[in-house]
N, C-alpha and C positions, 0 to 999 in steps of 0.2 A: 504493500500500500504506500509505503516511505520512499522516498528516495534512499540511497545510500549516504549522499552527502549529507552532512551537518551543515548546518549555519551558527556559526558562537555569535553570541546575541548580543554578551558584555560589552561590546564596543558601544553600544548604548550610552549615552551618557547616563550613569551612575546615579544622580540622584534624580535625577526625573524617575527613573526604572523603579527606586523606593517608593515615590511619591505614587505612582501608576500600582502599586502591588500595595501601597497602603487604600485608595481608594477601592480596586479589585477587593480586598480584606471586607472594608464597611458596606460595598453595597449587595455583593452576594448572596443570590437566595440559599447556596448551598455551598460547604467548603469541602475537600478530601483532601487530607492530609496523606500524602506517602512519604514515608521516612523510611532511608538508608541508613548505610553504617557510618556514613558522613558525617550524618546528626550528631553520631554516638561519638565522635571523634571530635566535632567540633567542641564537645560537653566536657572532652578531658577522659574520653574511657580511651587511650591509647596501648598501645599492646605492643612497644620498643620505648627503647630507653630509659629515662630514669624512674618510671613508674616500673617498666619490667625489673629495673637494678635493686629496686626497695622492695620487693617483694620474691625476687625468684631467681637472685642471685646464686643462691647455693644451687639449685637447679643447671644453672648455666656451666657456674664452674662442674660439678659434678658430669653432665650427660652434653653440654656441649652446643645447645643451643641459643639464639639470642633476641629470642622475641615470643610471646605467649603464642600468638598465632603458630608457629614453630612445634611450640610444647606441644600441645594439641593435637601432633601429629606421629610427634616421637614415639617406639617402639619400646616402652617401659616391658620388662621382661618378668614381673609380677603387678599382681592389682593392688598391690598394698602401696607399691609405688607410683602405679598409676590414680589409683587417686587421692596420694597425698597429693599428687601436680595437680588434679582437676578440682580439688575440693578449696584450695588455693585458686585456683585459675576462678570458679563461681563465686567466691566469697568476693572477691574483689571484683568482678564486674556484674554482679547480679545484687548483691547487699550491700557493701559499702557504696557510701553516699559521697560520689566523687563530681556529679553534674554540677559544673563550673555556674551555672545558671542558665544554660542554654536552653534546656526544658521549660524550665519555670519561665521566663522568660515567652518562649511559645505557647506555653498555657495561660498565661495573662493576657495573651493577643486574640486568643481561642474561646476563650471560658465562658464567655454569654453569648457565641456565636451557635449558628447551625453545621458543626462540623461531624466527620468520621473518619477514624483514622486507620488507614495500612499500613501494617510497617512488618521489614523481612527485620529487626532487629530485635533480639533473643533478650535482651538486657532489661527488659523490665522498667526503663526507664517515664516513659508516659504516665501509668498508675503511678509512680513515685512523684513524677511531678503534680500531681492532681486531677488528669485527666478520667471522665466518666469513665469506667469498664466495661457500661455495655456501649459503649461507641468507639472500638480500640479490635482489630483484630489481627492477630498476632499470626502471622500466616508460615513460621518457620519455627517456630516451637520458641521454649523459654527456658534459657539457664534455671531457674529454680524448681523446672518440673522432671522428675526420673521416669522411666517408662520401662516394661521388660525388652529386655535387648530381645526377643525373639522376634514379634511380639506374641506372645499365650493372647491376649483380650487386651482393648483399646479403653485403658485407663490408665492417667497420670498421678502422682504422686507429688507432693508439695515436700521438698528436698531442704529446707534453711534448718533445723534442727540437726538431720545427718550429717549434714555439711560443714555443719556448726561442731561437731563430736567431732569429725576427723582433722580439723584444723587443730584443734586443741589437746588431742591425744596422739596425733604424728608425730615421730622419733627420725632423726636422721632420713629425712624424705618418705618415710614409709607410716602409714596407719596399721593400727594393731587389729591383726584378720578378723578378727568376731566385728569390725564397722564395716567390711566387705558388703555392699550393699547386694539384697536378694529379691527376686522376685517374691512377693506374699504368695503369687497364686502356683507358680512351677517351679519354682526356686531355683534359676536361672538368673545371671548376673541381671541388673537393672544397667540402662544407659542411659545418658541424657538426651532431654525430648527436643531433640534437634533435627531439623531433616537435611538428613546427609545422603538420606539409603530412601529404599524403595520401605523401612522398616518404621519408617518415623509414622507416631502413634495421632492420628487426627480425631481426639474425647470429643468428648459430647458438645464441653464448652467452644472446643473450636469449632465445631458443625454450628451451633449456634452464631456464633461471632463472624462466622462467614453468611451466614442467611441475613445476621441484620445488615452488615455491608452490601449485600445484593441488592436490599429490600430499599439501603438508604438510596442505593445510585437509581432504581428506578423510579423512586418518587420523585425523584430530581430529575428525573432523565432530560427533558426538553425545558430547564431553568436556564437563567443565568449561574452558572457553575464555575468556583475556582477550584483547578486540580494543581493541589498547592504542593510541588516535589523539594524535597528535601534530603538532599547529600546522598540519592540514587546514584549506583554506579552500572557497573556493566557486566557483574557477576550473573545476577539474574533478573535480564531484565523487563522479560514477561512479565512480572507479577505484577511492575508499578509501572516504569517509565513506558514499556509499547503500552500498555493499556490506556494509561492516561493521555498519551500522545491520539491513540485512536478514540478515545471520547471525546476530545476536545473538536476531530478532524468532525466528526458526525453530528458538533451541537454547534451551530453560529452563534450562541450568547456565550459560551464555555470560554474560562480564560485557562490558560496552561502556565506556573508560575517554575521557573529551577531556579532553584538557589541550590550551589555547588562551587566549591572552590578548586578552580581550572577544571570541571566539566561541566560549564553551563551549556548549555547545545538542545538544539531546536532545528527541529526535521524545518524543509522550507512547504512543506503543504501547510505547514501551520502556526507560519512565521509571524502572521497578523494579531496572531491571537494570542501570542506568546510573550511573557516578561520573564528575561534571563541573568541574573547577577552572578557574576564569577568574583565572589570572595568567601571571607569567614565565615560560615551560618549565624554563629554568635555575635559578630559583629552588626550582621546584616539586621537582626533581630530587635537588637537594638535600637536599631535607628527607627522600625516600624513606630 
């Protein structure tokens, strides 16, 4: 339906493009928020350098890697060491409270408006900033949720307590075997509810949370609509950016907004309709 070229849009002058995405903001019958991993980056959850060095140094020196995303992948040659790493790895970006303001921030821009939010980001951050629950759907699972690695049955488990044991009773990189996390129902290891595989567990609450999303974009379908993207990349980008690109191309009241720093980009079928800032998200936010 797209072209292949991009049009970068930032050449825009800069604050006319705030002032046009502040009005798009107020007059909107409807907003859609999609949020990347951009978001989570501009907020302060970074996963290199000195937040990885404060927390997973001994990791690094020990097995050799130098960034969480990294860790995440490493072949730990028991579970007691793998999730001393992982139970590490969720505490800090699923419970500790590191959002520089960038959420809060968006949710004071948000909060008496008519929005709904998509976001492929696992961090739990939106419900922490204050955003309603049931206008939030979390389409790639969530650090805080465990699931059986089979799957046996399509139920999650609420993980900050487990999580919370194994940080606290870990010895030299390793948890003590009886916190080995099990399935209740087949006693098979548990994995985090992440969709990486064709295994990742889609509960009840996501079935849900995808129906009111459906339900929100068709009541809006032929409004004036802002499909508000937010630090979307190119990992995967079915879920938000082609979508929202092809909702905007099918609605002449539809605005399509990117905010991305160094990927603002806008197909030219729908350059009219498009307001694109290439900088900070937290900065940009700001200035709304």
């Amino acid at each position: 339906m797209f072209s292949r070229k991009k049009t970068v849009r930032s050449t825009r002058d800069y604050s006319s493009e705030i002032d046009r995405l502040k009005r798009e903001i107020d007059t909107a019958d409807a907003i859609v928020i999609g949020a990347g991993a951009g978001l989570s980056t501009a907020a302060g959850f970074t996963y290199s350098g000195k937040r990885f060095e404060k927390y997973f140094s001994d990791f690094e020196e020990k097995y050799g890697f130098h960034d969480m995303y990294s860790g995440g992948f490493f072949p730990f040659r028991t579970p007691e060491e793998m999730w001393a790493y992982w139970s590490r790895f969720i505490w800090c970006n699923r419970y500790m409270n590191i959002d520089n303001g960038t959420y809060k921030k968006l949710f004071e821009i948000m909060k008496d408006r008519n929005y709904f939010v998509i976001t492929t980001n696992v961090d739990h951050q939106f419900q922490k900033a204050g955003f309603d629950k049931s206008r939030l759907f979390y389409t790639q699972g969530d650090y805080g949720l465990f699931q059986c690695s089979a799957p046996c049955h399509n139920q999650t488990y609420d993980n900050e307590e487990i999580v919370k044991n194994m940080i606290e009773f870990q010895e030299n990189m390793k948890i003590p075997t009886e916190l080995i996390p099990m399935c209740p129902k087949c006693g098979k290891p548990v994995t985090m509810n992440l969709r990486n595989d064709d295994k990742f567990v889609e509960d009840d609450g996501w079935h849900r949370a995808s129906e009111r999303y459906k339900k929100f974009l068709q009541n809006h379908k032929k409004q004036h609509i802002l499909f508000f993207e937010l630090g979307v990349g190119y990992n995967t980008p079915v879920i938000i950016k082609f979508t929202f690109w092809k909702m905007t191309a099918q609605n002449p009241k539809a605005v399509y907004a990117c905010l991305n720093f160094g990927e603002a980009y806008t197909p030219d079928e729908i350059a009219e309709q498009s307001i694109c800032i290439n900088d900070d998200i937290c900065r940009i936010l700001m200035k709304i």
